[in-house]
ROSE-4610 file (N, C-alpha, C; in Angstrom, 1 decimal, always signed):
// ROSE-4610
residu = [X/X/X/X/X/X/X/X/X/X/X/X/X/X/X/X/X/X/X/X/X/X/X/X/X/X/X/X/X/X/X/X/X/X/X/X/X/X/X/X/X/X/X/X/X/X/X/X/X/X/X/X/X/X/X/X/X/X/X/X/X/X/X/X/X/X/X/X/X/X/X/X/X/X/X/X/X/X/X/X/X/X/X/X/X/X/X/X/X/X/X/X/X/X/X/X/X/X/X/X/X/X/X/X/X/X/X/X/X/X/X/X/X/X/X/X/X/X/X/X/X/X/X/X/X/X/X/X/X/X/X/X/X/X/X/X/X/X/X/X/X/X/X/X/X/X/X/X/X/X/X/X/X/X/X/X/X/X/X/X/X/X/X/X/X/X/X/X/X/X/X/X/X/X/X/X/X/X/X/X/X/X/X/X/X/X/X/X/X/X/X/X/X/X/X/X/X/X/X/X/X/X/X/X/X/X/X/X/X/X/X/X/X/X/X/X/X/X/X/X/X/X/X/X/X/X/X/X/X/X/X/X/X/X/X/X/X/X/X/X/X/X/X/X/X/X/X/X/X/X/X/X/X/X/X/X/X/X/X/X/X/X/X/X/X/X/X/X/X/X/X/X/X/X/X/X/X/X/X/X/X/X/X/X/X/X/X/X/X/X/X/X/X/X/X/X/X/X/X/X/X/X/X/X/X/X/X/X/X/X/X/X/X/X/X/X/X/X/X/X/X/X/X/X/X/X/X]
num = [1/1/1/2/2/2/3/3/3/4/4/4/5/5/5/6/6/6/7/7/7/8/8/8/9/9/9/10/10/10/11/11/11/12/12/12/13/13/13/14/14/14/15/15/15/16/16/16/17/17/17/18/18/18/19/19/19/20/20/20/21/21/21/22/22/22/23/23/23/24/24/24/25/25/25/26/26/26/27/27/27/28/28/28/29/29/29/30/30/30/31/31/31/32/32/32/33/33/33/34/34/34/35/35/35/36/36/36/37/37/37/38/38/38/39/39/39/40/40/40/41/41/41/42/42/42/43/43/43/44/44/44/45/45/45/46/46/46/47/47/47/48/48/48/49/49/49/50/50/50/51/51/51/52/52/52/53/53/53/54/54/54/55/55/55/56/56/56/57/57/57/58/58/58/59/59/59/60/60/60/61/61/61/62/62/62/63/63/63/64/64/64/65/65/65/66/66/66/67/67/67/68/68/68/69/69/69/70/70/70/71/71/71/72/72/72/73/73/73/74/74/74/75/75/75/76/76/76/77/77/77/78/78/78/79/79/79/80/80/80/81/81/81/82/82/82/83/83/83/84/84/84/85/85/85/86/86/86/87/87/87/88/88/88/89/89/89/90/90/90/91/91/91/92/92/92/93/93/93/94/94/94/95/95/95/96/96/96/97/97/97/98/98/98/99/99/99/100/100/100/101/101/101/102/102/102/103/103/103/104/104/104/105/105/105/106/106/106/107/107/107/108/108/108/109/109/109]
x = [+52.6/+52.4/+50.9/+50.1/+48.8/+48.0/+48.3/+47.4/+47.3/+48.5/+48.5/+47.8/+47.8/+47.1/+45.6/+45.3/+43.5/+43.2/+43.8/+43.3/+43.2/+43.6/+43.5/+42.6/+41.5/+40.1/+40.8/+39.8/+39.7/+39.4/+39.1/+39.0/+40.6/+41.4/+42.4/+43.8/+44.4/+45.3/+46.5/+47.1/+48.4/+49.3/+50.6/+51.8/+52.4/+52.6/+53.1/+52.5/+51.1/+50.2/+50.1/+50.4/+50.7/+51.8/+52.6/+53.8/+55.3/+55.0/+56.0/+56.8/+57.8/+58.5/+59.0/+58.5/+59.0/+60.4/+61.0/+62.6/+63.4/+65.0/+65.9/+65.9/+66.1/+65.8/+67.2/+67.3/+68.5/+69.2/+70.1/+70.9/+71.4/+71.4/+71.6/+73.1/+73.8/+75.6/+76.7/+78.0/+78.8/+79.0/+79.7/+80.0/+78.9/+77.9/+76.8/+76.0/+76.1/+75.4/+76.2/+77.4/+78.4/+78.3/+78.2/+78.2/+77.0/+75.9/+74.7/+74.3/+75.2/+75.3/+76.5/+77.0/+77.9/+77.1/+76.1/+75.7/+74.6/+74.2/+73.4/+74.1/+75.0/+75.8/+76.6/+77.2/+78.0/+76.6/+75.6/+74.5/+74.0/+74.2/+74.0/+75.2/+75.9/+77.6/+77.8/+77.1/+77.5/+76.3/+75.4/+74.4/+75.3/+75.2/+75.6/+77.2/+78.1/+79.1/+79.0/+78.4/+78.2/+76.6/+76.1/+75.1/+76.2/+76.7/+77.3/+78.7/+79.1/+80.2/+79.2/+78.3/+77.3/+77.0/+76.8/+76.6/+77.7/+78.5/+79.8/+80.6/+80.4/+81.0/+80.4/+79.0/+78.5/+77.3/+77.1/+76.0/+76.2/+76.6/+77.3/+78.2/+78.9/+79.6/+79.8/+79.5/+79.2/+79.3/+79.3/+78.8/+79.8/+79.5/+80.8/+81.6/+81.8/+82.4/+83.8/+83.4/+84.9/+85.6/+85.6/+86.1/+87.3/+88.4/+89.6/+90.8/+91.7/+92.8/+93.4/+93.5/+93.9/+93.3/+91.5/+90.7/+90.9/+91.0/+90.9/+92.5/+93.2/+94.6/+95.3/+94.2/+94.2/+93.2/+92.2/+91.1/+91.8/+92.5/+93.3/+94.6/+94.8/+96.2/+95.4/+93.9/+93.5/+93.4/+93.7/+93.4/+92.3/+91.2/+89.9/+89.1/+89.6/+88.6/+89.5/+90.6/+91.3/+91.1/+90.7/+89.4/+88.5/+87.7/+86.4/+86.4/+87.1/+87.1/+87.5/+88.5/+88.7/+87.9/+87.1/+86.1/+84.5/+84.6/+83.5/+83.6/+85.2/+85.7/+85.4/+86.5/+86.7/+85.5/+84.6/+83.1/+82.5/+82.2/+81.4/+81.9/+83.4/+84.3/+83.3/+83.5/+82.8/+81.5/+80.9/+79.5/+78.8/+79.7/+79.4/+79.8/+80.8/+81.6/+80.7/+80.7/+79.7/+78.4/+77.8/+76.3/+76.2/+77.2/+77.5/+77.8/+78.3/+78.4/+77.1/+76.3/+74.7/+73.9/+74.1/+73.5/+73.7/+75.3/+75.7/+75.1/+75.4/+74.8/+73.6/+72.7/+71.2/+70.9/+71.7/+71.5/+72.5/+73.5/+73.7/+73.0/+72.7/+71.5/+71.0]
y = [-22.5/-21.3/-21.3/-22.0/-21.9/-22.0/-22.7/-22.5/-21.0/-20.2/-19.2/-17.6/-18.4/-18.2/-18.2/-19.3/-19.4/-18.9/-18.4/-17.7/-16.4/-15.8/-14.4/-13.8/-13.2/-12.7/-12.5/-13.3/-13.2/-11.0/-10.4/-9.1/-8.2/-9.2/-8.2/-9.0/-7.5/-8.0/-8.6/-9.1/-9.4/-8.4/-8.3/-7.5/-7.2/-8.9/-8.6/-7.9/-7.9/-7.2/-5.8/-5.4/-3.8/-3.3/-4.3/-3.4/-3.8/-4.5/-4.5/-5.8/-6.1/-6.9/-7.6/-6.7/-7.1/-6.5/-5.9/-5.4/-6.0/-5.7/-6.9/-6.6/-8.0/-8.4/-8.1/-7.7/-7.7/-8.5/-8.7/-10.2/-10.7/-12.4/-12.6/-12.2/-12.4/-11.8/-12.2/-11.7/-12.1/-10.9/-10.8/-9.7/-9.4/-9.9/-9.3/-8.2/-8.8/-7.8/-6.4/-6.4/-5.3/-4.7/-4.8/-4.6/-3.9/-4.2/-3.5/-2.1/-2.7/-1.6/-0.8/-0.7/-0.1/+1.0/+0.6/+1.6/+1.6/+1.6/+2.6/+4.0/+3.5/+4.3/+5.5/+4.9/+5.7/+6.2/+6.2/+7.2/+8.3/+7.9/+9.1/+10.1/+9.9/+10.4/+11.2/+10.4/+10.8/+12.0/+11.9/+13.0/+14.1/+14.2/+15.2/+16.0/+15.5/+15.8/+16.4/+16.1/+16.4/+18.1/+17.8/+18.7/+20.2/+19.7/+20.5/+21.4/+20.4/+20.8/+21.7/+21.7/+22.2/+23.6/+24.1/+24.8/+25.7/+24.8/+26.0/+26.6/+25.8/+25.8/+26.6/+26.5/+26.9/+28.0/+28.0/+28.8/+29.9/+29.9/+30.7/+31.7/+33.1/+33.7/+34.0/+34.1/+34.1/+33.6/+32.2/+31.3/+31.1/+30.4/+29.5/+30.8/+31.6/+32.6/+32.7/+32.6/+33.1/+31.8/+30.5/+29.1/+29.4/+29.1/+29.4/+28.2/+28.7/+28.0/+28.1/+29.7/+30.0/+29.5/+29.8/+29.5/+27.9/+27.2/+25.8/+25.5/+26.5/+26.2/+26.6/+28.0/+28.0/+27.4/+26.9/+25.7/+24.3/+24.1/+22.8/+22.9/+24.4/+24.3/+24.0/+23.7/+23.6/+21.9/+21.1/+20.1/+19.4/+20.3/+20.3/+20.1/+21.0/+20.7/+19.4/+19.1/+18.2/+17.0/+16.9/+15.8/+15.8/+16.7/+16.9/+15.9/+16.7/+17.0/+14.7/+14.4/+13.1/+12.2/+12.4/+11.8/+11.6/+12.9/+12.9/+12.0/+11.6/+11.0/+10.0/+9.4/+7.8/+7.4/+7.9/+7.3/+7.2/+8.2/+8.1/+6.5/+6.8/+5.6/+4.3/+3.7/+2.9/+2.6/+3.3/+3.5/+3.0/+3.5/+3.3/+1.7/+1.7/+0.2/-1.0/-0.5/-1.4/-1.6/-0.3/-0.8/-1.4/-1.3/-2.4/-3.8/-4.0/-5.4/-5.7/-5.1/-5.8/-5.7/-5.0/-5.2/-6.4/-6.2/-8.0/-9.0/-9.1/-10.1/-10.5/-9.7/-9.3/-10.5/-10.0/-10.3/-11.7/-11.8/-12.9/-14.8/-14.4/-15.7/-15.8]
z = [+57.4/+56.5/+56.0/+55.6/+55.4/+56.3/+57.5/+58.8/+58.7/+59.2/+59.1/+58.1/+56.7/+56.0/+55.9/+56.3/+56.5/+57.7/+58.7/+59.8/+59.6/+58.5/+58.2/+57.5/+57.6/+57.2/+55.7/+54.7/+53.3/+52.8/+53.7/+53.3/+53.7/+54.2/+55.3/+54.1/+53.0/+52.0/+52.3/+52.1/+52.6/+53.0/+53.2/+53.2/+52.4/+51.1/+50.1/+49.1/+48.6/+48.1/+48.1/+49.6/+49.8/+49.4/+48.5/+48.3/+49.7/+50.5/+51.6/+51.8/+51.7/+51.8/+50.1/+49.5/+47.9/+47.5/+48.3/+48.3/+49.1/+48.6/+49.4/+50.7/+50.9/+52.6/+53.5/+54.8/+55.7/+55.7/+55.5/+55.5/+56.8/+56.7/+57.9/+58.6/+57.8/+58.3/+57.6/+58.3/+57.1/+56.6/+55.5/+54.6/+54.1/+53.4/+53.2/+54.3/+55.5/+56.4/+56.6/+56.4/+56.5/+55.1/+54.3/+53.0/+53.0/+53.5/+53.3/+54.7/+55.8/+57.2/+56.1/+55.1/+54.8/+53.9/+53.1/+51.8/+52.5/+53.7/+54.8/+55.1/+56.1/+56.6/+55.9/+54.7/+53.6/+52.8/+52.7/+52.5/+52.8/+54.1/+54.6/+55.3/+55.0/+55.6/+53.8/+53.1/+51.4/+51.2/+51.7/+51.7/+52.5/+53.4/+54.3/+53.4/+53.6/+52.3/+51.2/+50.5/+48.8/+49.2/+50.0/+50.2/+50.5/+51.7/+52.3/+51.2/+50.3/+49.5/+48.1/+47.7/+46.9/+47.5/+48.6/+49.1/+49.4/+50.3/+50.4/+48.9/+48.0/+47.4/+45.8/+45.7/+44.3/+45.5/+46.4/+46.8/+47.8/+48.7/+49.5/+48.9/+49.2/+49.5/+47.6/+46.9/+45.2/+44.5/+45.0/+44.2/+43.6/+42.3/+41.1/+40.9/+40.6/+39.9/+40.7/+42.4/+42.5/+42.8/+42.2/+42.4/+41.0/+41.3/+40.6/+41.4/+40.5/+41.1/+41.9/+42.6/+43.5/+44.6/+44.5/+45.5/+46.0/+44.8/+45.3/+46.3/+45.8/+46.5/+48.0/+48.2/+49.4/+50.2/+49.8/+50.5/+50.9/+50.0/+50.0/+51.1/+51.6/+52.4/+53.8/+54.0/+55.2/+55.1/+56.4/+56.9/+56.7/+57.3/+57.1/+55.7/+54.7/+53.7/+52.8/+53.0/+52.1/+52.5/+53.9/+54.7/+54.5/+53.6/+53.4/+51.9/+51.1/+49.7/+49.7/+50.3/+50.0/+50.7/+51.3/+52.4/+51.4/+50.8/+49.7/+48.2/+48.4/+47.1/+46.9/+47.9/+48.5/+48.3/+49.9/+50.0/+48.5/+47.6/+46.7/+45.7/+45.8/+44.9/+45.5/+47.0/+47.3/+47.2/+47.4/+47.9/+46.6/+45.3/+43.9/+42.9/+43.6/+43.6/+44.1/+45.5/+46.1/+45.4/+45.4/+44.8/+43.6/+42.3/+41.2/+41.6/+42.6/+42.8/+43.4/+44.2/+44.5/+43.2/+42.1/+41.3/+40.8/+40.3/+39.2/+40.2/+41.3/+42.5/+41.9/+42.2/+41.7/+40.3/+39.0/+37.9/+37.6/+38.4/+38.0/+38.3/+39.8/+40.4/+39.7]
């Protein structure tokens, strides 16, 4: 590691210095590596969802106003959006779950 070090022009900054590699690292495997391919993945599946539900839902066709009980009850008699509506749930439940446990992780070491 210092060989390494003294071969590198005293003008040329490090990596860490720039800011890169100061955030958590990939993990080698195990449930940690799944855990973290998880709140990747459930990221962006949770973007896409919640964008999409904001839109159909408060922006499109008049917006909040015509969202009622009725509305939500004939939405709900489709397959499709009751897959939507619990896909956006669930995911968020985890995604949120999970990221508390990397925190306490974080704070308890």
């Amino acid at each position: 590691m210092a060989i390494e070090a003294a071969k590198r022009p005293p003008s040329t900054p490090s990596r860490r210095a720039l800011g890169h590699g100061t955030g958590r690292e990939r993990p080698a495997g195990g449930l940690e590596l799944w855990s973290w391919l998880f709140m990747r993945v459930s990221g962006v599946v949770l973007l896409f969802l919640a964008v999409g539900h904001v839109l159909i839902m408060h922006v499109f066709d008049g917006g909040v106003s015509r969202v009622n009980f009725g509305f939500v009850a004939v939405r709900w008699q489709s397959p499709f959006w009751r897959t939507w509506d619990w896909a956006l749930l669930v995911l968020a439940l985890l995604h949120g779950i999970n990221g508390l446990r990397v925190i306490v992780q974080d704070y308890v070491k």
